[in-house]
C-alpha positions as CSV (number, residue, x, y, z in Angstrom):
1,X,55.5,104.0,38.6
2,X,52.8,105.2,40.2
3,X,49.6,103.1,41.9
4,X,47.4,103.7,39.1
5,X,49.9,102.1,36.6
6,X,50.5,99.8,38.9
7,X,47.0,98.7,39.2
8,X,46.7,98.3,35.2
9,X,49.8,96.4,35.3
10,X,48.7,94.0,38.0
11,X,45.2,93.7,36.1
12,X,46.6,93.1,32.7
13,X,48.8,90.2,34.7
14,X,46.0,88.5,36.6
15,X,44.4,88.3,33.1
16,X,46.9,86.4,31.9
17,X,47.8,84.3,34.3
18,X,44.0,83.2,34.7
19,X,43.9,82.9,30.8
20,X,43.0,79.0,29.9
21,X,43.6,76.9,26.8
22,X,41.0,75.1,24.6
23,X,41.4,72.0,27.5
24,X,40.3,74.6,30.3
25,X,43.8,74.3,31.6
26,X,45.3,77.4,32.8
27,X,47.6,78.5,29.5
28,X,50.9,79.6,32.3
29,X,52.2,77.0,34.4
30,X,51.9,77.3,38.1
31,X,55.5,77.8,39.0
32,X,56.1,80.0,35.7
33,X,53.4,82.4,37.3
34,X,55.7,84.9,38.9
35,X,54.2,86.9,42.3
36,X,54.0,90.2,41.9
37,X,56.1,92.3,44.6
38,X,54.7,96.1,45.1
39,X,57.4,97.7,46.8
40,X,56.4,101.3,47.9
41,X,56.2,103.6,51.3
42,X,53.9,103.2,54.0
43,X,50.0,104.2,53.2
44,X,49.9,105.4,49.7
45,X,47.2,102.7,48.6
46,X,48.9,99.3,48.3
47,X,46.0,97.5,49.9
48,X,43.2,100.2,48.5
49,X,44.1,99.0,45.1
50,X,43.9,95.1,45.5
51,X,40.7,95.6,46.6
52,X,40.0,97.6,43.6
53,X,41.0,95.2,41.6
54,X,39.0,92.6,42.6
55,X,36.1,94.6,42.3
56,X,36.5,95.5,39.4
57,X,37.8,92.0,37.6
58,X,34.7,90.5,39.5
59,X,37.3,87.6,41.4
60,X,37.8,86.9,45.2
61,X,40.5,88.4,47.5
62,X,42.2,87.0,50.6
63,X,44.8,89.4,52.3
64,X,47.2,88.6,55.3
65,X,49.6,90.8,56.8
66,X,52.8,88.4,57.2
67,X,54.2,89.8,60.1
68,X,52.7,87.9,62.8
69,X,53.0,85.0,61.1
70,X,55.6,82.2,62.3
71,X,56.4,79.1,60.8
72,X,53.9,77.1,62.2
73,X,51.0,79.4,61.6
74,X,52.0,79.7,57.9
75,X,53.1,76.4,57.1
76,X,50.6,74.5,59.5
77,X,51.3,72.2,62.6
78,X,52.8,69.0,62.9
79,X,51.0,65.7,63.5
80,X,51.8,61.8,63.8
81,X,50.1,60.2,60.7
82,X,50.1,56.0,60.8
83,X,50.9,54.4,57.0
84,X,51.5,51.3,55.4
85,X,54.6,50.8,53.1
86,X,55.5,47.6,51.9
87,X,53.1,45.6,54.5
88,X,54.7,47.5,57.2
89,X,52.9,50.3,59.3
90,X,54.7,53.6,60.0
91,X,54.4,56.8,61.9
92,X,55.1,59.8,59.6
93,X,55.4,63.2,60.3
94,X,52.7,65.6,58.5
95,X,51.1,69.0,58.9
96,X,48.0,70.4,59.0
97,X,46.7,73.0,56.7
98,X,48.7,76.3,56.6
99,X,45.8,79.0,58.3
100,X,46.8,81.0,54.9
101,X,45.5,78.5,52.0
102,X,43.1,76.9,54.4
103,X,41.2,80.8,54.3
104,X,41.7,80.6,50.6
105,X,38.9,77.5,50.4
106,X,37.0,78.9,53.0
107,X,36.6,81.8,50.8
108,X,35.4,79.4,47.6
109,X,33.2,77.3,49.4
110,X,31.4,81.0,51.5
111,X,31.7,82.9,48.7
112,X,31.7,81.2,45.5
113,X,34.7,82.6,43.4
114,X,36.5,79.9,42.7
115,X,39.5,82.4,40.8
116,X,41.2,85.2,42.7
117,X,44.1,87.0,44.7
118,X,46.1,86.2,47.6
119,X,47.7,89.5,48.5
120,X,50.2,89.1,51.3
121,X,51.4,92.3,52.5
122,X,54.6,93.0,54.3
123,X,56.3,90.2,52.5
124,X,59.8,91.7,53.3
125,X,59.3,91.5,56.8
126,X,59.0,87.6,57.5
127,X,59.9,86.3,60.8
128,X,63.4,84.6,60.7
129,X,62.1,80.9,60.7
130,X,59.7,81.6,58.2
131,X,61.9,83.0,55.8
132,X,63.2,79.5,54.3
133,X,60.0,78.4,53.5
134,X,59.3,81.5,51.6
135,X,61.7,80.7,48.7
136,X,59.5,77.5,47.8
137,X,56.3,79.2,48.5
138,X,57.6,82.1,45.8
139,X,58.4,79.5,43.1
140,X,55.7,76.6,43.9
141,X,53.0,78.1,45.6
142,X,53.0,75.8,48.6
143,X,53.2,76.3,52.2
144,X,54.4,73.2,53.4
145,X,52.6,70.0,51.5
146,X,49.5,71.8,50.6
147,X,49.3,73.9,47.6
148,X,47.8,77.3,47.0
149,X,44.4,76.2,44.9
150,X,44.7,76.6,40.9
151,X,43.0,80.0,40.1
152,X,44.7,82.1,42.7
153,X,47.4,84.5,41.5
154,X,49.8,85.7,44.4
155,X,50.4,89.4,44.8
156,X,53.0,90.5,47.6
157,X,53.8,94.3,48.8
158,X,56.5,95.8,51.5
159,X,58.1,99.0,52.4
160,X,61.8,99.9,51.2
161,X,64.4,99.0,54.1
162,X,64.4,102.8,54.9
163,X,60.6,103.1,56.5
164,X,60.1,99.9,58.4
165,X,63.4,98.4,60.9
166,X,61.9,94.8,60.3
167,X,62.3,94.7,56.5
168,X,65.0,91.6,56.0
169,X,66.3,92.7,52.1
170,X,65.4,89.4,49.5
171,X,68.5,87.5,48.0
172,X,68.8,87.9,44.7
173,X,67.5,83.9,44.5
174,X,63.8,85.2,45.9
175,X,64.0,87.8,43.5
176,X,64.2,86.5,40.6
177,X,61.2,84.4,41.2
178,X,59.0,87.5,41.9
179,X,58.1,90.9,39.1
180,X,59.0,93.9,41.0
181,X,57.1,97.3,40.8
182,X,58.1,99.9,42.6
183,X,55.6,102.2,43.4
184,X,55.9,105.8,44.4
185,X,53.2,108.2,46.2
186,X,51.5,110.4,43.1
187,X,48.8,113.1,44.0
188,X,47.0,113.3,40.8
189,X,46.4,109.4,40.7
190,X,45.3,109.7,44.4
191,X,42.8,112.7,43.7
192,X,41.0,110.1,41.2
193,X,41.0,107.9,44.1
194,X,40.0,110.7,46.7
195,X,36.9,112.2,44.5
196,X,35.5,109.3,43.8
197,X,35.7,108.1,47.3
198,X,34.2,111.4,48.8
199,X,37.7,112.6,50.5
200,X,36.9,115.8,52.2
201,X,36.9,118.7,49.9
202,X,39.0,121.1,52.3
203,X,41.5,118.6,52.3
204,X,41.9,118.1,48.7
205,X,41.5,122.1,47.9
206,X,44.4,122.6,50.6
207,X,46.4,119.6,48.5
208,X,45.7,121.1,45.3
209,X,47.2,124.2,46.7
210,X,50.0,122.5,48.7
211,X,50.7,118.9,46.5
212,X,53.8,119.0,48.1
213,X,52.4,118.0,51.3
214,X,50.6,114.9,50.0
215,X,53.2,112.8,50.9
216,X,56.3,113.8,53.5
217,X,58.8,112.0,55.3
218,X,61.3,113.5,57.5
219,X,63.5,112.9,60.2
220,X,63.5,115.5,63.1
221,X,64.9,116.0,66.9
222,X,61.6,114.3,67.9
223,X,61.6,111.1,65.2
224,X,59.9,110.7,62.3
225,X,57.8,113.1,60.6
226,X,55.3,111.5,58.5
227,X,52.3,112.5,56.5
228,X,50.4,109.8,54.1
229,X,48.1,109.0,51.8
230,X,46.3,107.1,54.3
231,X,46.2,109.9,57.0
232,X,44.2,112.3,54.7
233,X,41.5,109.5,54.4
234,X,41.1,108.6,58.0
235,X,41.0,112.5,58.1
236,X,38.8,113.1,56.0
237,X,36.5,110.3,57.8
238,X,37.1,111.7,61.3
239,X,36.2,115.5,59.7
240,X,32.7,114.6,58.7
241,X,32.0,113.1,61.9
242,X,33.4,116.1,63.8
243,X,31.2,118.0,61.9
244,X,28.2,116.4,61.7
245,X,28.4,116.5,65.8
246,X,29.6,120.3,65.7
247,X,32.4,119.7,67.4
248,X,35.6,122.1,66.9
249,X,38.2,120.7,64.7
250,X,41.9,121.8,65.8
251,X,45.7,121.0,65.6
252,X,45.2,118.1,68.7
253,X,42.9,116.6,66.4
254,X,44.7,116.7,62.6
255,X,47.5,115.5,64.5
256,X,46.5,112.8,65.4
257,X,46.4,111.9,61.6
258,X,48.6,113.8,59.8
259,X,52.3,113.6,62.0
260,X,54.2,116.8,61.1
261,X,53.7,119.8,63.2
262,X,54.2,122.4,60.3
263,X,51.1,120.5,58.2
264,X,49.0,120.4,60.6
265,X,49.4,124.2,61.4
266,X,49.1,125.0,57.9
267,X,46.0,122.6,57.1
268,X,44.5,123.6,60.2
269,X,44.7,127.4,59.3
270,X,43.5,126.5,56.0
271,X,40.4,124.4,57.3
272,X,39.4,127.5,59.3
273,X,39.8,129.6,56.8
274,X,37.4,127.1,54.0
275,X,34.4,127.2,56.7
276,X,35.1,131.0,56.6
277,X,34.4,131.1,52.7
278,X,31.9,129.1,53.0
279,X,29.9,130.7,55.3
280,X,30.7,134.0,53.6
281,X,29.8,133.0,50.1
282,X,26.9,131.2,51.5
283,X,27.3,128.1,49.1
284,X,23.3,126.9,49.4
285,X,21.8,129.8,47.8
286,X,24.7,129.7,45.1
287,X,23.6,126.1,44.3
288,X,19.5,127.7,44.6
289,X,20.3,130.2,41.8
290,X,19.8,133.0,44.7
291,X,23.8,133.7,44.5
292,X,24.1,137.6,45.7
293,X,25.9,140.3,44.1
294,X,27.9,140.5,47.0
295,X,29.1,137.1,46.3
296,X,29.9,137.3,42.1
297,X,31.7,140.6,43.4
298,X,33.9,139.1,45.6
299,X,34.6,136.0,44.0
300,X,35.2,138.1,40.5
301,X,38.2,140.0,42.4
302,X,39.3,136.7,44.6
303,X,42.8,135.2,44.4
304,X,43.3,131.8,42.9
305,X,43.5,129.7,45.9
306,X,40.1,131.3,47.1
307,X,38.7,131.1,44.0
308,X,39.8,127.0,43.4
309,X,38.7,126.7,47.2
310,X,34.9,128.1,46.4
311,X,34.9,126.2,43.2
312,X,35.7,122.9,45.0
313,X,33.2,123.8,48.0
314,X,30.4,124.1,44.9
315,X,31.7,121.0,43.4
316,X,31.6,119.3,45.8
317,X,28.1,119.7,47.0
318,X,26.9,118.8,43.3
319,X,29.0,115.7,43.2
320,X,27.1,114.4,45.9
321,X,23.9,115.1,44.6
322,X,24.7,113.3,41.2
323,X,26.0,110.1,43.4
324,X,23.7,109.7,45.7
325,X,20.9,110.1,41.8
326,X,23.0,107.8,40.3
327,X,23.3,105.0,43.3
328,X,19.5,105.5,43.4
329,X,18.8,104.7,39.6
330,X,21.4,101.6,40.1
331,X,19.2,100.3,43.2
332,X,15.7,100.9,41.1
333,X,17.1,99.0,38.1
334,X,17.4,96.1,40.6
335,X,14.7,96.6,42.5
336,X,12.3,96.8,39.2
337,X,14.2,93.3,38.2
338,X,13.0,91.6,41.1
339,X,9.7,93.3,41.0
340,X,9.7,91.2,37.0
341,X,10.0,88.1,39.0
342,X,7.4,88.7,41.2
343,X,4.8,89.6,38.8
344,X,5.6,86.7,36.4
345,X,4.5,84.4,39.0
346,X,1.8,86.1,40.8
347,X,-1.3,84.2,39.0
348,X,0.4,81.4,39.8
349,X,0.9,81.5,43.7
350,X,-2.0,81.9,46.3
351,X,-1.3,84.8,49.1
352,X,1.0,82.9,51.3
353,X,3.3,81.5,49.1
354,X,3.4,85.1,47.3
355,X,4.9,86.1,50.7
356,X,7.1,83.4,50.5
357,X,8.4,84.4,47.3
358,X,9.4,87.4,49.2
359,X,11.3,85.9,51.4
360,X,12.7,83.8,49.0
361,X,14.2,86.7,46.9
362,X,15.4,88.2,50.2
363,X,17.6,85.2,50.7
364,X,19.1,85.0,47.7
365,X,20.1,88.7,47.8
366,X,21.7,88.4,50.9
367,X,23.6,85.4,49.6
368,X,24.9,87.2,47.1
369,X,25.6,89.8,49.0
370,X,27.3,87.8,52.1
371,X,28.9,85.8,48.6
372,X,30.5,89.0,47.6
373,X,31.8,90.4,50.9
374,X,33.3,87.2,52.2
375,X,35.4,87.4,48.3
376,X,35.9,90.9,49.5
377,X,34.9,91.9,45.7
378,X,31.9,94.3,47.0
379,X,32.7,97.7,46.7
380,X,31.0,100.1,49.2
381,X,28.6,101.5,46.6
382,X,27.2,97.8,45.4
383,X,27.0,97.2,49.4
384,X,24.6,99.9,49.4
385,X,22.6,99.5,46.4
386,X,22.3,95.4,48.0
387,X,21.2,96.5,51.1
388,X,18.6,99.3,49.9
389,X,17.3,96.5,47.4
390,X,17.1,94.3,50.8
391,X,15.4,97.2,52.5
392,X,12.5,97.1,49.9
393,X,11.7,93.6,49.9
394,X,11.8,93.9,53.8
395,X,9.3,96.3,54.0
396,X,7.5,94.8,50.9
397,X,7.2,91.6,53.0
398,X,5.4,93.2,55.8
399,X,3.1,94.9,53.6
400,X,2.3,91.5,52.0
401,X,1.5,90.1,55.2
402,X,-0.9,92.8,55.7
403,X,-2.8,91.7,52.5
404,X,-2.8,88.3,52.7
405,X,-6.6,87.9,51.5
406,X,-6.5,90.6,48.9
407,X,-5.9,90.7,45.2
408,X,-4.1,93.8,44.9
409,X,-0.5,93.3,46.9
410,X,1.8,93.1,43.5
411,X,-0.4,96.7,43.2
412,X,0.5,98.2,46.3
413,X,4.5,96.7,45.6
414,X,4.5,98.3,42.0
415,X,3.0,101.8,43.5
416,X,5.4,101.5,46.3
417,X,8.1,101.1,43.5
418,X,6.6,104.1,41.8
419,X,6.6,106.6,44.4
420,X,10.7,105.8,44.5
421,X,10.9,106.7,40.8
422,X,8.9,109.6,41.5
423,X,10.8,111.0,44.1
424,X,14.1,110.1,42.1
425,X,13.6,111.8,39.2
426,X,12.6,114.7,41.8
427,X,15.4,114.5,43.3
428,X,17.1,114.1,39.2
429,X,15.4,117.6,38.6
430,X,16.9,119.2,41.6
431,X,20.3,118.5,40.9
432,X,20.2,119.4,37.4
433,X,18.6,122.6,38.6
434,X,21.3,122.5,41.3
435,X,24.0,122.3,38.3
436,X,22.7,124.7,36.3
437,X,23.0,127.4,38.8
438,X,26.4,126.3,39.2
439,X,27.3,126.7,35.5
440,X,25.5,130.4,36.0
441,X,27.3,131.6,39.0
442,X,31.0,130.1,37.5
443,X,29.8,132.3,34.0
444,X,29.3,135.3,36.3
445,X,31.5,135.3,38.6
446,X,34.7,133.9,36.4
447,X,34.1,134.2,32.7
448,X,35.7,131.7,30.6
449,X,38.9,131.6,33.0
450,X,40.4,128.6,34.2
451,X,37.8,127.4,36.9
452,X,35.1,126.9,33.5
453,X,37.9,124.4,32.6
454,X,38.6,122.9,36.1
455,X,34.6,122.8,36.3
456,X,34.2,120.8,33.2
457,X,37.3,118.4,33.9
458,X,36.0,117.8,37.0
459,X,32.4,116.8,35.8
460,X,34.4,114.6,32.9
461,X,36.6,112.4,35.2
462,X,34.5,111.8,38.2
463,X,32.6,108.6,37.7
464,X,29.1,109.7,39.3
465,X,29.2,113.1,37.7
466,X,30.0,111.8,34.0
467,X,27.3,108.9,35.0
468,X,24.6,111.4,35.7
469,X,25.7,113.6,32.8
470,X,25.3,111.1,30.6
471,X,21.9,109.2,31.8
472,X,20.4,112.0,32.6
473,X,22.0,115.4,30.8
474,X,23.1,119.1,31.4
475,X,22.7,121.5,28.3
476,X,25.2,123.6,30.4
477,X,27.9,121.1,30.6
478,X,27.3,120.2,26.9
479,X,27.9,123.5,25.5
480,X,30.6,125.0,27.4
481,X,32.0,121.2,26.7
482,X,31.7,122.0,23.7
483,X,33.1,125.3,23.6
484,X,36.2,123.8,25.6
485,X,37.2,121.5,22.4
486,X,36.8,124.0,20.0
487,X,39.0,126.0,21.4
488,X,41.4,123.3,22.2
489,X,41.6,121.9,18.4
490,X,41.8,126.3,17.5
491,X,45.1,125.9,19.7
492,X,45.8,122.7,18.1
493,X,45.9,124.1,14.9
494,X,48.1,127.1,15.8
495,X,50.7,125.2,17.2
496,X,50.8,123.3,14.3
497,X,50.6,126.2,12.1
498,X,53.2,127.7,13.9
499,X,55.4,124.8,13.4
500,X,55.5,124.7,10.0
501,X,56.3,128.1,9.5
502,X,53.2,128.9,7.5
């Protein structure tokens, strides 16, 4: 299967597991709750999508790596306990808290979750003394007298024997206490992954065009030839960076990321070669309805790999403007929450405890906030929509202070607010202006061809762009969508036509 089924799979059994009966008491025994064993290559999203999923089910994640773990770190240390039995006092051997369940409760008590996941990667590749252990730990949950907390269901992953020289193969006694899924690299599941997570567009034009370099292992005279899904994000990461400095981006460099020489000549070529249609095509005035002849020209007589690259280089700056309009409405809709609280108790407070009020709401965002990230369950968009929120009380504080003897300060706060929305939906106008002229130029330039259909796909699966579309509207998008069905039920009804022999 591939990481997006796994992910549903893992989801729906989490669910389960955490389900309860009408005594609150957790409906599947612990040691009937099998760990789940992800067993897949190096880097294609194994850790990515347990954070995902806590994210998204709203529970708390702990993740270890268990390769530097030995016995005593995992099951915890000895110590001399004294006891009484019988009248009589003993000294009895006992251990301290594994460092593994012990960051489990230190994770409920900081953050607050009391249900979650303890993903424990590199399962398969236990040292030697540990391995024992790990048989009862499967079945039991327990690492040496102290159990794993009720609540936490137990998610494992590890490479197959052929990528990593450590792996020790399970008996068939460990796995038949564990549910195996075996998970295999998958471009179009990544490409979900990639868009919504900003991956630089010349690298997923190049893997649209080359799919077959997503994911490559090789042996050669020199070792191991590798390229992951991992390296095209820390890519992608390094790229912007490079270019936000100017600095030249050659083989040394995707290299360093990407570990087959053939690639990186390839993707290297083909990088120049995208910042040569861009500057060509010159994408800004495309996107500022001031596309030139010279351009529609051009891209009318264009081969299909230039004309998917120019599509995603377009796509790719409207997707960011419909994120960043769509983070910016989440962080209002907060902010305007707050503002609520504020103004139901203004009459009430004089002007110092009004600042104080302030401050107030400024801790208990950053609780929730430090709450969230110590569960790991904040995704990098609610991290920024926390700390703009954060932001505004900051400065609203200091304006506050400013107007301590004054009747006016939940004024200034709501105008403050007000110029936000009114540069939002400024900024709202300008991108459906933005997408408009993207719509134009992809009618001029290509007709009804395939790249209207890749456009409106495109706009339909990406979460910020079907967000914005639906909050705030294209009459572009809605026709040619539109248009796109029609024809798709005409086919529809050919086929089936055709089928019958009518």
């Amino acid at each position: 299967m591939n990481i997006k089924q796994a992910k549903e799979y893992i989801k729906s059994s989490v669910n389960i597991y955490l389900k309860k009966d009408e005594f609150g008491e957790y409906c599947i025994p612990v040691v009937r709750q099998r760990p789940i064993f992800l067993l897949g290559a190096p880097g294609i999203g194994k850790t990515a999508v347990m954070e995902q999923i806590a994210q998204e089910m709203g529970i708390a994640l702990v993740s270890y790596s268990m390769t530097h773990h030995t016995r005593q770190s995992a099951l915890g240390l000895p110590f001399i306990a004294h006891k009484t039995y019988g009248g009589k006092d003993y000294n009895v051997s006992e251990y301290t808290m594994s460092e593994i369940i012990s960051s489990i409760y230190e994770t409920m008590e900081e953050g607050g979750l009391k249900e979650g996941i303890l993903f424990l990667d590199e399962i398969n590749c236990v040292s030697e003394t540990l391995a024992p252990s790990m048989l009862q730990f499967l079945q039991y949950k327990v690492f040496g007298p102290h159990k794993v907390p009720e609540g936490w269901v137990i998610v494992t992953a590890g490479n197959p024997p052929e990528y990593n020289k450590s792996v020790r193969e399970f008996d068939v006694v460990t796995m038949d206490r564990m549910k195996l899924l075996e998970v295999e690299a998958d471009y179009g599941v990544w490409k979900e992954y990639a868009v919504e997570r900003q991956v630089h567009n010349a690298i997923l034009s190049f893997l649209d065009l080359k799919k077959e370099h997503f994911y490559h292992m090789e042996m050669t005279t020199k070792g191991r030839s590798y390229v992951t899904a991992r390296g095209w994000e820390d890519l992608s990461e390094i790229l912007y960076h490079y270019e936000e400095g100017k600095l030249p981006v050659d083989e040394t460099l995707v290299g360093q990321y990407i570990r087959n020489d053939r690639i990186v000549k390839e993707f290297t070529a083909y990088y120049d070669l995208y910042n040569k249609y861009k500057r060509d095509y010159h994408i800004e005035e495309i996107l500022q309805g001031q596309a030139s002849e010279q351009s529609v020209t051009r891209a009318k007589a264009a081969a299909f790999d230039e004309r998917l690259s120019l599509l995603g280089m377009l796509l790719d700056c409207c997707m960011a403007e419909m994120k960043e309009v769509v983070e910016q409405a989440a962080y209002l809709t907060d902010t305007r929450a707050l503002l609520l609280v504020v103004k139901n108790t203004y009459e009430k407070q004089d002007g110092t405890d009004r600042v104080e009020l302030l401050e107030k709401l400024a801790e208990q965002k950053q609780k929730q906030m430090y709450g969230l990230e110590r569960s790991n369950a904040l995704s990098r968009e609610e991290r920024r929509k926390y700390k703009k929120v954060l932001r505004f009380l900051a400065e609203a504080r200091k304006e506050a202070l400013l107007l301590l003897a004054e009747d006016d300060m939940f004024a200034c706060l709501k105008a403050k607010f007000e110029a936000e929305v009114s540069t939002m939906k400024e900024k709202t106008t300008s991108t459906q202006d933005m997408l408009h002229y993207l719509f134009t130029f992809v009618e001029e330039a290509f007709e009804q061809g395939n790249e209207m259909l890749i456009l409106v796909t495109e706009l339909t699966v990406n979460s910020a762009s079907s967000r914005f579309l639906a909050s705030f509207g294209s009459p572009d998008y809605q026709r040619h969508n539109q248009e796109l069905m029609l024809s798709e039920r005409q086919d529809d009804i050919k086929k089936k036509i055709g089928e019958l022999g009518l």
